[in-house]
N, CA, C and O atoms as a DFTB+ gen file, in Angstrom:
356 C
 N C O
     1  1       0.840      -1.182       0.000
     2  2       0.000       0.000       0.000
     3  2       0.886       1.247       0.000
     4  3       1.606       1.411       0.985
     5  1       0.924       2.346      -1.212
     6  2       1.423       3.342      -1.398
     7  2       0.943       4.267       0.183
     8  3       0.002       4.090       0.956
     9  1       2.052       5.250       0.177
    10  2       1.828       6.102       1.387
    11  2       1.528       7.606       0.506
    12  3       2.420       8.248      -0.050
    13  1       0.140       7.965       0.526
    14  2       0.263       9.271      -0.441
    15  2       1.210      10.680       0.007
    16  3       1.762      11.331      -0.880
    17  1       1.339      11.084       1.507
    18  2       1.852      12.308       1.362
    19  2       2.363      12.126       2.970
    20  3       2.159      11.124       3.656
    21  1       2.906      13.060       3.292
    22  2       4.038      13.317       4.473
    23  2       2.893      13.130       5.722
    24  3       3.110      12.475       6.741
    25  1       1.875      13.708       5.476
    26  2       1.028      13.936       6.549
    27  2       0.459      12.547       6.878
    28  3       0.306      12.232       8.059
    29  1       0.110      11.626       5.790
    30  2      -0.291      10.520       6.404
    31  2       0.997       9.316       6.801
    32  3       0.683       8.540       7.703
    33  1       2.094       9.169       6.320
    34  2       2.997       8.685       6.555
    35  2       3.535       9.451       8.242
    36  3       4.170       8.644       8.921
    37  1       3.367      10.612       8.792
    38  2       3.609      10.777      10.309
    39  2       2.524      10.117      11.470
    40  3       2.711       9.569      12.556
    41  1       1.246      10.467      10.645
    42  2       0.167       9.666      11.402
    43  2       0.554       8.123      11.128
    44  3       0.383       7.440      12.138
    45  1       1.094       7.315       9.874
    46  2       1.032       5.778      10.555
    47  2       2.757       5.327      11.392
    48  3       3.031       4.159      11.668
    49  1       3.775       6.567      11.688
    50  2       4.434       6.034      11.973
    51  2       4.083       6.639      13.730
    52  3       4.564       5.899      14.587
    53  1       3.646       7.340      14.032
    54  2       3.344       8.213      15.454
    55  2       2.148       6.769      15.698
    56  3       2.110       6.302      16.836
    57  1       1.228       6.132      14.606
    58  2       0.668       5.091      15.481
    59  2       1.247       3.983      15.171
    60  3       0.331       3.161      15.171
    61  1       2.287       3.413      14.884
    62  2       3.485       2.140      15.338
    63  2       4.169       2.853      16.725
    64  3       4.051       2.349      17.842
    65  1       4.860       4.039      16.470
    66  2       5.219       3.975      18.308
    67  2       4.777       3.583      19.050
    68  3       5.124       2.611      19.721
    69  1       2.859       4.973      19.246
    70  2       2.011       4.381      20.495
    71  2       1.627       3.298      21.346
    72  3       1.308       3.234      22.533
    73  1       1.839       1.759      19.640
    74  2       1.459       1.094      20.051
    75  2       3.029       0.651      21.049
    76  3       2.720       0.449      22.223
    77  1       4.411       0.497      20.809
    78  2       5.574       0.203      21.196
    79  2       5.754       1.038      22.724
    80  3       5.892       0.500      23.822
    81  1       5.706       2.476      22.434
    82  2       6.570       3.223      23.718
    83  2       5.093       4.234      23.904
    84  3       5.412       5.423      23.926
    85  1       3.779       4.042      24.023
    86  2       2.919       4.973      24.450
    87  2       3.500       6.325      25.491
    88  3       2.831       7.358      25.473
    89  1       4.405       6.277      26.131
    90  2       4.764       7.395      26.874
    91  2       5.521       8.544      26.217
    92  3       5.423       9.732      26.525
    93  1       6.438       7.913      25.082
    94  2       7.393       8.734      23.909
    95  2       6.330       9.511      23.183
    96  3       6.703      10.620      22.801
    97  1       4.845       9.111      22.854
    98  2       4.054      10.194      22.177
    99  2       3.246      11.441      23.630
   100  3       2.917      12.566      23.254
   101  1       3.090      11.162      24.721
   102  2       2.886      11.369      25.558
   103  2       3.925      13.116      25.855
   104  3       3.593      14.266      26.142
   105  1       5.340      12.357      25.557
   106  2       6.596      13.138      25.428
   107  2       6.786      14.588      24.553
   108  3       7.195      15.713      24.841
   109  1       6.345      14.040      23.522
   110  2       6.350      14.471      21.925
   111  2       5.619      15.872      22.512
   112  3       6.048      17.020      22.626
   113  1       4.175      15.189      22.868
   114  2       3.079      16.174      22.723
   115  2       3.714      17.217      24.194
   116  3       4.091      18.385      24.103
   117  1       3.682      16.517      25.255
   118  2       4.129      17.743      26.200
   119  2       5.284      18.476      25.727
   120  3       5.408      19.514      26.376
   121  1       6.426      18.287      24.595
   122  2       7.550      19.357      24.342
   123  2       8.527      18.255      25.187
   124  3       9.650      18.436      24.717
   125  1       8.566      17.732      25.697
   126  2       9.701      16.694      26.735
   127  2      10.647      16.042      25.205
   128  3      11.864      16.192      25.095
   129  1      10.089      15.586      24.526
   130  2      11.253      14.810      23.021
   131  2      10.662      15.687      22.109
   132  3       9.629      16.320      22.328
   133  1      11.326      15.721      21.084
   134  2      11.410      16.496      19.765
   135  2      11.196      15.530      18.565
   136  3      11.940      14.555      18.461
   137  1      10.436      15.705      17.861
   138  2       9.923      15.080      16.986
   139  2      10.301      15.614      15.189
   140  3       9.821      16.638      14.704
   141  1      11.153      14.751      14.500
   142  2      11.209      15.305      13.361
   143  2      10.457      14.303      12.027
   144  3      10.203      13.101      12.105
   145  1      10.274      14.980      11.140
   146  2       9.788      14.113       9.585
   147  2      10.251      14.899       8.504
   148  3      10.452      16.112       8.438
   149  1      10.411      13.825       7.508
   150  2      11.515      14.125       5.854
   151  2      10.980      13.494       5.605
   152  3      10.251      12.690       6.185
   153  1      11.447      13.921       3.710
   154  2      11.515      12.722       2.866
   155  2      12.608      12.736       2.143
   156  3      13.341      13.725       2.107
   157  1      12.852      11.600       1.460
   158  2      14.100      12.198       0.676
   159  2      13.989      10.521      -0.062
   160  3      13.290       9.615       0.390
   161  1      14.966      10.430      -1.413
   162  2      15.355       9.981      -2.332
   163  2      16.412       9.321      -2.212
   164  3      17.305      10.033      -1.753
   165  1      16.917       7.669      -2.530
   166  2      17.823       7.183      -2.120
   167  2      18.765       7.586      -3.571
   168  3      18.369       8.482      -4.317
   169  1      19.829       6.940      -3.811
   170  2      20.415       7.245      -5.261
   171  2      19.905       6.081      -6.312
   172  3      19.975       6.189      -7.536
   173  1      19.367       4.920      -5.580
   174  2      18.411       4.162      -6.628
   175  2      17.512       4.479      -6.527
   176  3      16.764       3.519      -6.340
   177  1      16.861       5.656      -6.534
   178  2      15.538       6.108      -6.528
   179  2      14.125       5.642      -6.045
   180  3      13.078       5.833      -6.664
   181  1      14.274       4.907      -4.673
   182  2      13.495       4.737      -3.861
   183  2      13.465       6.109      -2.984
   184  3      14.419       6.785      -2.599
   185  1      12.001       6.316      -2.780
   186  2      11.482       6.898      -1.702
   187  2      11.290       6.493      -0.416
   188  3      11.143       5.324      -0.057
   189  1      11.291       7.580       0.362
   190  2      11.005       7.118       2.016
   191  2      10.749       8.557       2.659
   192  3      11.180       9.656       2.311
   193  1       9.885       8.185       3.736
   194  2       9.373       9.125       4.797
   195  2      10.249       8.706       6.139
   196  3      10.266       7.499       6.381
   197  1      10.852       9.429       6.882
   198  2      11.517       8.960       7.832
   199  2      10.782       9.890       8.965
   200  3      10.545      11.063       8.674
   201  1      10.380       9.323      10.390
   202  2       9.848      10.354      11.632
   203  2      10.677       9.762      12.630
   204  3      10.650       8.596      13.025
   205  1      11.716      11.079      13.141
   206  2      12.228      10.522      14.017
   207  2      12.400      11.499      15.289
   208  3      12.603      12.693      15.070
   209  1      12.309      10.943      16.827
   210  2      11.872      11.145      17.828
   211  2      13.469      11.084      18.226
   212  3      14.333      10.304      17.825
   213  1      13.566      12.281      19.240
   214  2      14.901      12.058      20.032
   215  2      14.252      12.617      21.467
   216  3      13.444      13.515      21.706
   217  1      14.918      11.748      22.245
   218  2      14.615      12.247      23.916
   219  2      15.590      11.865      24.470
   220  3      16.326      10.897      24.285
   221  1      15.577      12.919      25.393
   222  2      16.931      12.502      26.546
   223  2      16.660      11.589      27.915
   224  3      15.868      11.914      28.798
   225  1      17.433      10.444      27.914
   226  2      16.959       9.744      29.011
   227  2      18.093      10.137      30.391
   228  3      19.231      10.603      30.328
   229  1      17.361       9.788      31.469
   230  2      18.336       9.759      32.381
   231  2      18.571       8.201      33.157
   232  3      17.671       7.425      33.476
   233  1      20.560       7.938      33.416
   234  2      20.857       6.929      33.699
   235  2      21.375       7.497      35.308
   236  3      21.705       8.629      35.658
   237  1      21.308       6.456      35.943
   238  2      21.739       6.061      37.124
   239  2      23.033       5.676      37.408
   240  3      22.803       4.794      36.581
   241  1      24.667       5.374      37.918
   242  2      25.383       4.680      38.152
   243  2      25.162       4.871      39.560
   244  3      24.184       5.320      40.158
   245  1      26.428       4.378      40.025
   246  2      26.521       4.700      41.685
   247  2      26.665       5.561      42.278
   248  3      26.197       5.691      43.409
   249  1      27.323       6.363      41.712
   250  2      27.785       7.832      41.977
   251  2      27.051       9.208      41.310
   252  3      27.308      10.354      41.678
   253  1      26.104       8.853      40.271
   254  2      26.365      10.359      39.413
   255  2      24.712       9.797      38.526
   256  3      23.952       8.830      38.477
   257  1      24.894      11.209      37.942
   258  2      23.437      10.407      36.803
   259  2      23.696      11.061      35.278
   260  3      23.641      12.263      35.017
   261  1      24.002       9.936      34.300
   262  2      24.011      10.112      33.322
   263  2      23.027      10.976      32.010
   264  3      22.070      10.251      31.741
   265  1      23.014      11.777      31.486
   266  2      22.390      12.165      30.614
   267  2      22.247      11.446      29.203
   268  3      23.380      11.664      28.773
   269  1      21.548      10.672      28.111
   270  2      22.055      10.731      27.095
   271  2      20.543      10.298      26.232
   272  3      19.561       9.703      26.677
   273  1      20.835      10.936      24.624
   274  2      19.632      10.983      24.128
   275  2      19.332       9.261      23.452
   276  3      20.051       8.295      23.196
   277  1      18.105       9.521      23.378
   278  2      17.483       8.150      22.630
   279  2      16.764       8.414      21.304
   280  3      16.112       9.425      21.042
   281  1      16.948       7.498      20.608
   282  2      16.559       7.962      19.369
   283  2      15.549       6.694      18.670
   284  3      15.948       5.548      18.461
   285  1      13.993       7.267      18.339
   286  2      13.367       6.151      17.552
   287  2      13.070       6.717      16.318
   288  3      12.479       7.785      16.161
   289  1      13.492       5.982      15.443
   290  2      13.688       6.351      13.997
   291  2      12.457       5.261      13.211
   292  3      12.671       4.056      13.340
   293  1      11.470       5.600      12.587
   294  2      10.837       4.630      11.840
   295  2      10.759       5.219      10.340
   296  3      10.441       6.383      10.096
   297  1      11.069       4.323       9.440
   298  2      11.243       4.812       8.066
   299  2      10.190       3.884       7.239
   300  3      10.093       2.661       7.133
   301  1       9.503       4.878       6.740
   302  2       8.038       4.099       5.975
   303  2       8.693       4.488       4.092
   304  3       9.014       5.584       3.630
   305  1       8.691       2.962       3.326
   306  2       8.883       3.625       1.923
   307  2       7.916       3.449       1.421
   308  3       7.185       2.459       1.436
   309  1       7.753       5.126       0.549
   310  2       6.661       5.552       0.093
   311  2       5.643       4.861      -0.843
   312  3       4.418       4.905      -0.958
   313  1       6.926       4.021      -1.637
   314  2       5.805       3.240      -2.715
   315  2       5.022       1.555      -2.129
   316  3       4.109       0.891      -2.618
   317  1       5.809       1.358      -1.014
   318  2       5.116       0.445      -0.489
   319  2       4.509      -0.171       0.248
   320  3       3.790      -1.170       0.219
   321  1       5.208       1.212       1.634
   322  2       4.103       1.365       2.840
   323  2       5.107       0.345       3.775
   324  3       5.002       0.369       5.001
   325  1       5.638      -0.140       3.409
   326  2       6.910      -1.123       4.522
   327  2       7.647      -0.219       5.235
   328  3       8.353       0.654       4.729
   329  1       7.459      -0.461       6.662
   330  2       7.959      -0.195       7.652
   331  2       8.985      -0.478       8.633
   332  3       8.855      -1.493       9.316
   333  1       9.915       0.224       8.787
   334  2      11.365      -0.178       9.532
   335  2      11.548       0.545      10.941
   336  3      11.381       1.764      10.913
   337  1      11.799       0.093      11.904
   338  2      12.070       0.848      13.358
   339  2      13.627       0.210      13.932
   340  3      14.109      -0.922      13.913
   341  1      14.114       1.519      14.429
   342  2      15.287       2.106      15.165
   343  2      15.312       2.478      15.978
   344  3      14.642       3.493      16.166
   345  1      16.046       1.960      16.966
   346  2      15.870       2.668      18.361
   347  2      17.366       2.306      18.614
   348  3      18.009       1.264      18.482
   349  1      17.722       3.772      19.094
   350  2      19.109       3.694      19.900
   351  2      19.320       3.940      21.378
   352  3      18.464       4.623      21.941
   353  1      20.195       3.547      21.987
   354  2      20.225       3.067      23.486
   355  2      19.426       2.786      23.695
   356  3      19.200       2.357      24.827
């Protein structure tokens, strides 16, 4: 299933998160993570919509508390609606 335009390709990748990390859209919407969307052209000329979410988590050691961001990346291609997810740390 083709993805027609940017706007509906953020709505089906914002509902694959919800269903994964419901609190990261939670995030989004209060301003707490930052939310980005593109498109762009590979050099074999596939399309893709990419929405990607960065938030900063906080870690614990024994002593101190770590800062560092997290990143969920889901990339929908346009002509076929197949869906890929990324998540770092």
């Amino acid at each position: 299933m083709s993805v027609k335009d940017i706007k509906e390709a953020e709505k089906i990748a914002l509902d694959e998160i919800r269903k994964m990390k419901p609190k990261l859209i939670e995030d989004v919407e209060k301003g707490i993570a930052k939310k980005e969307i593109r498109e762009y052209k590979t050099k074999r000329d596939k399309e893709f919509y990419e929405l990607k979410i960065t938030e900063t988590i906080k870690l614990k050691s024994k002593d101190k508390e770590i800062e560092k961001p997290q990143i969920t990346i889901i990339t929908i291609n346009k002509k076929t609606g197949e869906k890929k997810i990324s998540v770092s740390g």
